[in-house]
C-alpha positions as CSV (number, residue, x, y, z in Angstrom):
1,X,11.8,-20.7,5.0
2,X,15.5,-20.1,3.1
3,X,15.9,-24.2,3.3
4,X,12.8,-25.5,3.2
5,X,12.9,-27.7,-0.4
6,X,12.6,-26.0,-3.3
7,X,10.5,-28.7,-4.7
8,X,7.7,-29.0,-2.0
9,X,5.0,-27.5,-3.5
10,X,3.6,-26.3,0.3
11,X,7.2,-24.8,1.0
12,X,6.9,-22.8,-2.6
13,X,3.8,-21.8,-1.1
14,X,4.3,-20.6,1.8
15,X,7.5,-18.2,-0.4
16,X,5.1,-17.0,-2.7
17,X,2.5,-15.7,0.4
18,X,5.1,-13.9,2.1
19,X,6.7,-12.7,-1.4
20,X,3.3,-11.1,-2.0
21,X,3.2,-10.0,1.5
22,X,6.2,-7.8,1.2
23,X,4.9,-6.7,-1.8
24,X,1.5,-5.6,-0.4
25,X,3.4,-3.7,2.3
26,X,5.6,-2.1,0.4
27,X,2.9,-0.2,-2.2
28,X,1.1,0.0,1.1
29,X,4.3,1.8,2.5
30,X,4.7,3.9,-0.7
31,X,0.5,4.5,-1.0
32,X,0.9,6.5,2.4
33,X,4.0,8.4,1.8
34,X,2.9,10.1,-2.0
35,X,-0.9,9.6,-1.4
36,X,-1.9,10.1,2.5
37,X,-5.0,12.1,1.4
38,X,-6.4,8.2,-0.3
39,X,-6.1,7.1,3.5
40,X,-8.5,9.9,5.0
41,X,-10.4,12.3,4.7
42,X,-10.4,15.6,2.7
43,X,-12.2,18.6,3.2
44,X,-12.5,21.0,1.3
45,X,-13.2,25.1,2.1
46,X,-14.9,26.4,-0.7
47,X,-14.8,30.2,-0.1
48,X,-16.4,32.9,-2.3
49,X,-14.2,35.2,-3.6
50,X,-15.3,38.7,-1.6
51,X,-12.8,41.0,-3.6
52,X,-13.4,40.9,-6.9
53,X,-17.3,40.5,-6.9
C-alpha cells in the first residue's frame, strides 16, 4: 500500500479506507476502555432505604 502511486485515485482509495479503519478501531478501542457500560448492559438495584424511614 506504502508504494502504490500516489496519483491513482483507486490506490488513494484504498489509503483513505484503511486510514478510516484505524480510526474506527481506535475510538472503538478507547469507547471500551472509558465507557464498557455503552457495550452492555446495566442494571440497576434500586433499594429502599430501611433505616431512616
Amino acid at each position: 500500500m506504502l508504494n502504490a502511486d500516489p496519483y491513482d485515485i483507486e490506490a488513494q482509495r484504498r489509503i483513505e479506507e484503511e486510514i478510516r479503519m484505524q480510526n474506527v478501531l481506535a475510538n472503538m478501542e478507547t469507547a471500551l476502555e472509558y465507557s464498557p457500560e455503552s457495550f452492555g448492559r446495566v442494571r440497576l438495584i434500586v433499594l429502599k432505604n430501611l433505616f431512616h424511614n
